[in-house]
RONU-104194 format. One line per 5 residues: number of its first residue (from 1); their letters; for each residue x, y, z negated of C-alpha. Coordinates in steps of 0.5 Angstrom, whole numbers, always signed. Layout:
REM RONU-104194
NUM = A = X Y Z ~ ...
This chain:
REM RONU-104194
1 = XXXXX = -206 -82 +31 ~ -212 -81 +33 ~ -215 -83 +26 ~ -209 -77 +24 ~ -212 -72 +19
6 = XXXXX = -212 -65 +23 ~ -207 -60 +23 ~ -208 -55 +17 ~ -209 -48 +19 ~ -211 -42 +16
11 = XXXXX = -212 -44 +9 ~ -217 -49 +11 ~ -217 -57 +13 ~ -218 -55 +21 ~ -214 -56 +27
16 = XXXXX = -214 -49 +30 ~ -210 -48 +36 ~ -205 -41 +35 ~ -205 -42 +28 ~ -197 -45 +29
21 = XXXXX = -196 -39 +34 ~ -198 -34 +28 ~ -193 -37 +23 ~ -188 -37 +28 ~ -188 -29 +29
26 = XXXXX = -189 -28 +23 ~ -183 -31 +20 ~ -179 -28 +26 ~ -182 -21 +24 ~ -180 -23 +17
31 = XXXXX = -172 -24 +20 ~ -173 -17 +23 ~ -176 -14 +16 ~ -168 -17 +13 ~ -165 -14 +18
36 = XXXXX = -168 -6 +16 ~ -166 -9 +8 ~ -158 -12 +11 ~ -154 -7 +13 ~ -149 -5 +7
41 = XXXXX = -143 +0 +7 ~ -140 +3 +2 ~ -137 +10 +1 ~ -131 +11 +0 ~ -128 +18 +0
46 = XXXXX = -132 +21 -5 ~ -137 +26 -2 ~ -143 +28 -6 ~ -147 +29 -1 ~ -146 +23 +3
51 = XXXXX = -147 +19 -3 ~ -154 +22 -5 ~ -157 +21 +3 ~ -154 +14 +3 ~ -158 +13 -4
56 = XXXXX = -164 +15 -1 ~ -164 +11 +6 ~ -162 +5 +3 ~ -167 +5 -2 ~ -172 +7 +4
61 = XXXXX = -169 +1 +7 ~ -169 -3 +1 ~ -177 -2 -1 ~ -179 -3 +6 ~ -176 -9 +7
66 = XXXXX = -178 -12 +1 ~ -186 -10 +3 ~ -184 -13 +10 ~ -182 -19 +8 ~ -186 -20 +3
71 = XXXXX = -192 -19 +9 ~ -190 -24 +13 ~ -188 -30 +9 ~ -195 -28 +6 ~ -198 -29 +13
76 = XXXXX = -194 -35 +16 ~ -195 -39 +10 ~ -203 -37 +10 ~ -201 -40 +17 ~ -201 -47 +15
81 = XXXXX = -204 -47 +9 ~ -210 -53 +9 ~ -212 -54 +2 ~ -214 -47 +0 ~ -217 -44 -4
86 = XXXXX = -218 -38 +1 ~ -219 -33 -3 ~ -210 -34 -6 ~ -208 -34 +1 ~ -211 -28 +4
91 = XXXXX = -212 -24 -2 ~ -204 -24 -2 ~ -204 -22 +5 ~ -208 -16 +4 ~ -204 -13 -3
96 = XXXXX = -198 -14 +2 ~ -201 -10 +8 ~ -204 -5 +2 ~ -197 -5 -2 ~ -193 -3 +6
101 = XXXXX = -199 +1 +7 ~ -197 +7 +0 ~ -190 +6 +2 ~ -190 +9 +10 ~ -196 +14 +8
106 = XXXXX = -194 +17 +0 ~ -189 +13 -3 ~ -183 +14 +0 ~ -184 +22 +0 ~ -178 +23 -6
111 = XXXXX = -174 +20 -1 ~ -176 +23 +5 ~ -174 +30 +2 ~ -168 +28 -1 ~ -166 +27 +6
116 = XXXXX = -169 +33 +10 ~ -166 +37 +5 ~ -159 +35 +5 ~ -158 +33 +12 ~ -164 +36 +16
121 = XXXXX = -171 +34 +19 ~ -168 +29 +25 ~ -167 +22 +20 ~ -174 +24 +17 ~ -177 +25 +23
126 = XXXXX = -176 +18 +26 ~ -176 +16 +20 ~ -184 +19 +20 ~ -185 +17 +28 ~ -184 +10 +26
131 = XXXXX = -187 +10 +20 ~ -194 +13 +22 ~ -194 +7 +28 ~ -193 +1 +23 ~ -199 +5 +19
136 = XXXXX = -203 +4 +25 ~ -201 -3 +27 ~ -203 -4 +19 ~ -209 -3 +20 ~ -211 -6 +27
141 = XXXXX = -207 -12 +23 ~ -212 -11 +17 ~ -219 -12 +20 ~ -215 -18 +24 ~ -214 -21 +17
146 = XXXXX = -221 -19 +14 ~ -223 -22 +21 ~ -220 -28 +20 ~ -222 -29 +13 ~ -230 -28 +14
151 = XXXXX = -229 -34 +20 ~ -225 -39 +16 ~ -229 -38 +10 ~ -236 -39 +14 ~ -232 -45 +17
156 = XXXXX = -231 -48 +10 ~ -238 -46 +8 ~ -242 -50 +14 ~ -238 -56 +13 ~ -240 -57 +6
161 = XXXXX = -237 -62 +2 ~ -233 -65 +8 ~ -225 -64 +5 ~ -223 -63 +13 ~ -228 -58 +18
166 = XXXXX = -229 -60 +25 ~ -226 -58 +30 ~ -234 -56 +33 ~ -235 -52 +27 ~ -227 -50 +26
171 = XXXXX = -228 -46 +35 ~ -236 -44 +32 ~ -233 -40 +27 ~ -225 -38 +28 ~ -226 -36 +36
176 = XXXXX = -220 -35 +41 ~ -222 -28 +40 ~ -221 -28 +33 ~ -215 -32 +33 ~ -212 -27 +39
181 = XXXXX = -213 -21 +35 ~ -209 -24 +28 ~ -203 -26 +33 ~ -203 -19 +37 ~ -203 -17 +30
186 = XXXXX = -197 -20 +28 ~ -194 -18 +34 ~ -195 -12 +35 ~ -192 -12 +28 ~ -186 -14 +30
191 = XXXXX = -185 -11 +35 ~ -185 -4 +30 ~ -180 -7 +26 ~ -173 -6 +31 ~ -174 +2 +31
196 = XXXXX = -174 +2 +24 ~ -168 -3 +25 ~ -165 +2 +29 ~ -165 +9 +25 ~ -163 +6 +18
201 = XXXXX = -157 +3 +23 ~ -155 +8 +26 ~ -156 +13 +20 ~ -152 +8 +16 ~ -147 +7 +21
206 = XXXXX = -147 +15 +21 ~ -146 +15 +14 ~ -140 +11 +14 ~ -136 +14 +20 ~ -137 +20 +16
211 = XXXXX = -134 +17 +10 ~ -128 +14 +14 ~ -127 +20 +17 ~ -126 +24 +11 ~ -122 +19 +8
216 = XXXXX = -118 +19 +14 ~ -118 +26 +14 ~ -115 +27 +7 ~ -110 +22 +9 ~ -108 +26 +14
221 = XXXXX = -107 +33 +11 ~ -104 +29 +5 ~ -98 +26 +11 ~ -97 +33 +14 ~ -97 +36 +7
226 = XXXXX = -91 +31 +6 ~ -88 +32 +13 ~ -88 +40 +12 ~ -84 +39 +5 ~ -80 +34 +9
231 = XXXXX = -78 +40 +13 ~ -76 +45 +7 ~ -72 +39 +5 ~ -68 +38 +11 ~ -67 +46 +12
236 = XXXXX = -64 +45 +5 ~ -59 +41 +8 ~ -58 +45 +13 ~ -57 +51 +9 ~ -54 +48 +4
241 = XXXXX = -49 +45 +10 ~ -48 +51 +13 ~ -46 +54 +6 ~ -41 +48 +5 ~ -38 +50 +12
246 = XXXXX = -37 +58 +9 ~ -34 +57 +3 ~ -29 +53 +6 ~ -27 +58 +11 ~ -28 +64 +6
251 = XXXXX = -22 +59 +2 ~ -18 +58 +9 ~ -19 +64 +11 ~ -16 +68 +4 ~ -12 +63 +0
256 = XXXXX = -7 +60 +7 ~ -6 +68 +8 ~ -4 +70 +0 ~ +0 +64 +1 ~ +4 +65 +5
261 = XXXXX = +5 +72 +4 ~ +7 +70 -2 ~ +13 +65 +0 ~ +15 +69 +5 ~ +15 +75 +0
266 = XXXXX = +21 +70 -4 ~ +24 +69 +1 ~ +26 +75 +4 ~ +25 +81 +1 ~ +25 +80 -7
271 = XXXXX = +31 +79 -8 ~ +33 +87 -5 ~ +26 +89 -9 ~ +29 +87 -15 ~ +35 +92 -14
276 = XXXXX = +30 +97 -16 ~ +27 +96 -23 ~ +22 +102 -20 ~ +21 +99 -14 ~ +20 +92 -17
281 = XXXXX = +15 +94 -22 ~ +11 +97 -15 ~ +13 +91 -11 ~ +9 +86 -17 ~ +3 +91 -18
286 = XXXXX = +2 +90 -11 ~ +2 +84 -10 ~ -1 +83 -17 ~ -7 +87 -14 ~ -7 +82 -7
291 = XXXXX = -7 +75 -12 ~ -13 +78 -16 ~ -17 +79 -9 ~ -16 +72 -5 ~ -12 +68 -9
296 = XXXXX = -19 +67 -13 ~ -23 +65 -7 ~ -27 +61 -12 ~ -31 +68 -14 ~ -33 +69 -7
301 = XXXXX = -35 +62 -5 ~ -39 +62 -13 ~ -43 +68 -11 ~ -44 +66 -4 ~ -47 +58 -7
306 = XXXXX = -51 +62 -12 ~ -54 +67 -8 ~ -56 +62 -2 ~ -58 +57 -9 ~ -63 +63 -10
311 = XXXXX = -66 +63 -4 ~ -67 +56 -1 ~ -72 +57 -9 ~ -76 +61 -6 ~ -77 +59 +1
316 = XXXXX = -77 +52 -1 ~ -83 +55 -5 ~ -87 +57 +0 ~ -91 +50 +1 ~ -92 +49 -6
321 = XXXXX = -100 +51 -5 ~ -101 +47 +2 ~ -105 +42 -1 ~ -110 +47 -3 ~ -110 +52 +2
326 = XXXXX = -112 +46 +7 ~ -117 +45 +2 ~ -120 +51 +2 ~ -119 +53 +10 ~ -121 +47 +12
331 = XXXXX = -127 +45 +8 ~ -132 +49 +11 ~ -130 +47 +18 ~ -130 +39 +17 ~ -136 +39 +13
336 = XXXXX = -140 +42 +19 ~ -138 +37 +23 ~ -139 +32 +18 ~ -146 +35 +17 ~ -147 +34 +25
341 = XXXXX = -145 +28 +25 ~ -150 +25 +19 ~ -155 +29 +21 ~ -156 +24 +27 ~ -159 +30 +31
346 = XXXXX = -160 +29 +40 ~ -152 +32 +40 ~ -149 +28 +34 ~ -145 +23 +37 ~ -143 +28 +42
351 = XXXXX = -141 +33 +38 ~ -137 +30 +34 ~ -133 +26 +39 ~ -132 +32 +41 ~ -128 +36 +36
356 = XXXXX = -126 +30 +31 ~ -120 +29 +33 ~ -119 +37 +35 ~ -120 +38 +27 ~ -115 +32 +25
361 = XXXXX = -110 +36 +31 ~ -110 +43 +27 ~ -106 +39 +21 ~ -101 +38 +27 ~ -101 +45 +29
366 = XXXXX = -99 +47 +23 ~ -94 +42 +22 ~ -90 +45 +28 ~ -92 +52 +27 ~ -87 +51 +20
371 = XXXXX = -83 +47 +24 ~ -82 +53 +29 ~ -81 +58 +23 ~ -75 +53 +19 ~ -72 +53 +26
376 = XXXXX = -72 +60 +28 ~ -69 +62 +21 ~ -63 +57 +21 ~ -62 +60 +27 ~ -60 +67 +24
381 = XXXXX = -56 +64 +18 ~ -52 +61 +24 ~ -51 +68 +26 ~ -50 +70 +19 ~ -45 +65 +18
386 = XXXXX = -41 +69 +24 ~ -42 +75 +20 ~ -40 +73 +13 ~ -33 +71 +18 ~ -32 +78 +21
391 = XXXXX = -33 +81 +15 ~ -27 +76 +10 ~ -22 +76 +16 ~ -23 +84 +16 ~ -21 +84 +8
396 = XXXXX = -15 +81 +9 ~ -13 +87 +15 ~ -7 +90 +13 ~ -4 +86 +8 ~ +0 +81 +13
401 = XXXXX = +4 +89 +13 ~ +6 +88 +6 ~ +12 +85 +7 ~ +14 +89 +14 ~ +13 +95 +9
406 = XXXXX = +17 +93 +4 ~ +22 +91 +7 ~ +23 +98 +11 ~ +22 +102 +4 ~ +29 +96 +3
411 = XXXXX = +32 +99 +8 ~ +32 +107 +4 ~ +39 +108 +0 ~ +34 +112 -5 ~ +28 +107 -5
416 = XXXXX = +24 +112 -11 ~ +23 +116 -3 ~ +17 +109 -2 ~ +14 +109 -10 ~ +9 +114 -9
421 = XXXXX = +7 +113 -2 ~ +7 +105 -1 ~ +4 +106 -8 ~ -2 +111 -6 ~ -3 +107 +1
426 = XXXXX = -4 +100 -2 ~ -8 +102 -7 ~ -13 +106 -2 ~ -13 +100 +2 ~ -14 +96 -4
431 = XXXXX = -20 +100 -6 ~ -23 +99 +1 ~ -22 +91 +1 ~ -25 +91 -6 ~ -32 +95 -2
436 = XXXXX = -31 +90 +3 ~ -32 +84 -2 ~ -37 +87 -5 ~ -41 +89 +2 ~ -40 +82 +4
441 = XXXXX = -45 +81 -3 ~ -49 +86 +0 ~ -50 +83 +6 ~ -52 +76 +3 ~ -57 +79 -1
446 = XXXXX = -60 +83 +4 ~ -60 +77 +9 ~ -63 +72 +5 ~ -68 +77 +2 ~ -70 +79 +9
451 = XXXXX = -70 +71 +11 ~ -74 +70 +6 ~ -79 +75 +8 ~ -79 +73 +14 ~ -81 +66 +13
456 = XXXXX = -85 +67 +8 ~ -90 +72 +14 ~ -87 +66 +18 ~ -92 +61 +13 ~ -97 +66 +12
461 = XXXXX = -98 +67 +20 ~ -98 +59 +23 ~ -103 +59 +15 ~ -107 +65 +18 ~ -107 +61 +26
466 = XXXXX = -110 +55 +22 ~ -116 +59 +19 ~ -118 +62 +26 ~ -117 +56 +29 ~ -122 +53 +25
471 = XXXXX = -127 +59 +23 ~ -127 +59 +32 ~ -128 +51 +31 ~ -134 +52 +26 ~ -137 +56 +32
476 = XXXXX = -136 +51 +37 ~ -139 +47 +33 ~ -145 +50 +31 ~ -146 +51 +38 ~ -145 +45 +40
481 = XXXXX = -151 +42 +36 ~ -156 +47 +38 ~ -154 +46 +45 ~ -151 +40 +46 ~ -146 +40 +52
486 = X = -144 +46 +56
């Protein structure tokens, strides 16, 4: 052993003491430097401006890691380097301090304004505090190299043609001083390093919340979008339910009673009525012009369907446009929130754990709020249903008399005496049950059209609350990130 060839140090064949401790840091330093390379997320939700910012922090991040890298293997493998020459190893070293050196003071100056001008001065700043501390540690690093270079150069030339140097000659001219300030240097590398770890990790995780959260963002405006159209489809049912339940009762209510009339009319009256051609003809009109205004029940119940067909068009029309109109309400407040969070000022994280998930909530205000306004409006078509009843019984009022009459005018010696009167009175009274039907169409069209009015300012209302909501939210938001909490 004690014949052994000495431990190559510093690109000369010497033992030096601290030569392993340098290489050692050096490699340390050199994991560090991966790390400000390593971090990778890729975007999804398709923002133009997180991709720029994205592309200019990784291409940062990437160059600087490359040049650490590149520094620190230059060092450790210099470190325990024996056989020269020395000019190969040390001149390695010092084009990779040089190479370091132009990217922390001019050579990441594209990148640097691509990021200040698309997310403000914060990411640039630290960026630039981190870079202007490694450029001086650079330079303290560089006269320790240029030190140590002098040194092992003499103690090679002082050893002549010797193949190892001494150990007397090695302490001579590479002193402890000399080794302490190439180790320091290194370490004080090392130590610079994690600061920019932290800020192209932080800034990146910033980046990819920001991507997750638009992602998760256009989901949810996609879900409640659906869960409003979901709504119009069942309040179509409903409506639709509802008109099934009024065309059967229109049928009950106008067919049973004709029926009836109609059976008792043969059983009891017609065959006196029949005595007398006059009164015959009268009796058959009469109940000719009945059989025309309830027995085809059919053409109400039709007009009824196609008038509540047209309305559910329109009203199931209303939220065709959400996806845009949340588009075009929503942007401004999510890209200033977004823009908050990517900038990665003091309040950034603050800000934006405090008013993402209230942005995410507008969605499913607005998702209630339309819900409240298919509710309300279901409730007076359950009103109007009760109408459209009162007004159908009230078109049979006084027909249920026309065998009561008929019969009475049977009881004349001389029916002719009942001709002209039962005859005017019937068709007065029809004359009236004709103006009721066609006042129940009215009102159809009138209340379906004043629901439909009245839904379409509900919708536009409950979209009107979503805009204030989110103009106040911009507000808060920009508050927040000048002020930070309250």
């Amino acid at each position: 052993i004690g014949q052994a060839e000495p431990v190559p140090d510093f690109a000369i064949n010497a033992a030096i003491t601290g030569s392993a401790t340098v290489s050692s840091l050096a490699q340390e330093t050199r994991i560090l430097f991966k790390d400000v390379g390593g971090t990778v997320y890729e975007l999804q939700a398709g923002y133009e401006r997180l991709a720029t910012v994205k592309e200019a922090l990784t291409d940062i991040a990437t160059k600087l890691s490359i040049a650490g890298m590149t520094l620190t293997q230059a060092i450790s493998t210099m470190a325990l380097n024996n056989s020269g020459p020395i000019p190969t190893y040390f001149d390695a070293i010092s084009n990779a301090i040089n190479s370091l050196q132009a990217l922390l003071t001019n050579g990441l100056t594209t990148q640097l304004g691509t990021l200040t001008s698309t997310i403000d001065r914060y990411v640039s700043a630290k960026l630039g505090d981190s870079f202007r501390t490694m450029s001086q540690t650079l330079n303290t690093l560089a006269q320790s190299v240029a030190n140590l270079r002098a040194a092992v150069t003499s103690a090679r030339q002082a050893a002549g043609s010797s193949t190892t140097v001494s150990s007397t000659i090695a302490r001579r001219y590479v002193t402890t001083r000399i080794v302490s300030d190439i180790t320091n240097g290194v370490r004080l590398l090392k130590s610079d390093v994690p600061i920019l770890v932290y800020v192209v990790r932080t800034t990146l995780g910033s980046f990819q919340t920001a991507d997750e959260y638009l992602t998760g963002f256009t989901a949810e405006a996609q879900l409640r979008e659906n869960d409003i159209h979901e709504q119009g489809n069942s309040y179509s049912i409903d409506v639709n339910d509802l008109v099934s339940g009024i065309k059967a009762n229109t049928t009950t209510v106008l067919t049973a009673p004709y029926t009836k009339l109609s059976e008792t009319y043969t059983q009891t009256v017609q065959s006196r009525v029949e005595t007398s051609a006059s009164f015959k003809t009268l009796a058959d009109a009469i109940l000719s012009e009945v059989r025309s205004l309830f027995s085809d029940s059919v053409v109400i119940t039709d007009r009824i369907e196609t008038t509540f067909a047209a309305y559910l068009q329109l009203v199931l029309a209303l939220d065709d446009d959400l996806a845009t109109f949340y588009g075009a309400s929503m942007c401004a407040v999510v890209r200033d929130l977004i823009q908050v969070l990517i900038e990665n000022g003091p309040n950034a994280q603050f800000c934006f754990s405090k008013f993402g998930t209230k942005v995410f909530n507008f969605f499913v205000l607005h998702t209630y709020d339309a819900a409240a306004c298919y509710r309300l409006q279901f409730m007076r078509l359950e009103k109007l249903r009760n109408g459209i009843y009162s007004i159908i019984v009230l078109m049979l009022h006084d027909i249920e008399d026309f065998i009561d009459n008929v019969e009475r005018c049977t009881q004349f010696n001389d029916v002719q005496n009942c001709d002209s009167f039962l005859g005017t009175e019937y068709q007065t009274l029809f004359t009236y049950t004709t103006e009721k039907r066609d006042a129940l169409y009215r009102l159809l069209v009138q209340e379906t059209s004043a629901s439909f009015y009245r839904m379409e300012g509900c919708f536009s209302n409950s979209k009107h609350l979503l805009v204030l909501d989110a103009e106040d939210m911009k507000t808060s938001i920009e508050n927040c990130k000048i002020n930070g909490p309250l």
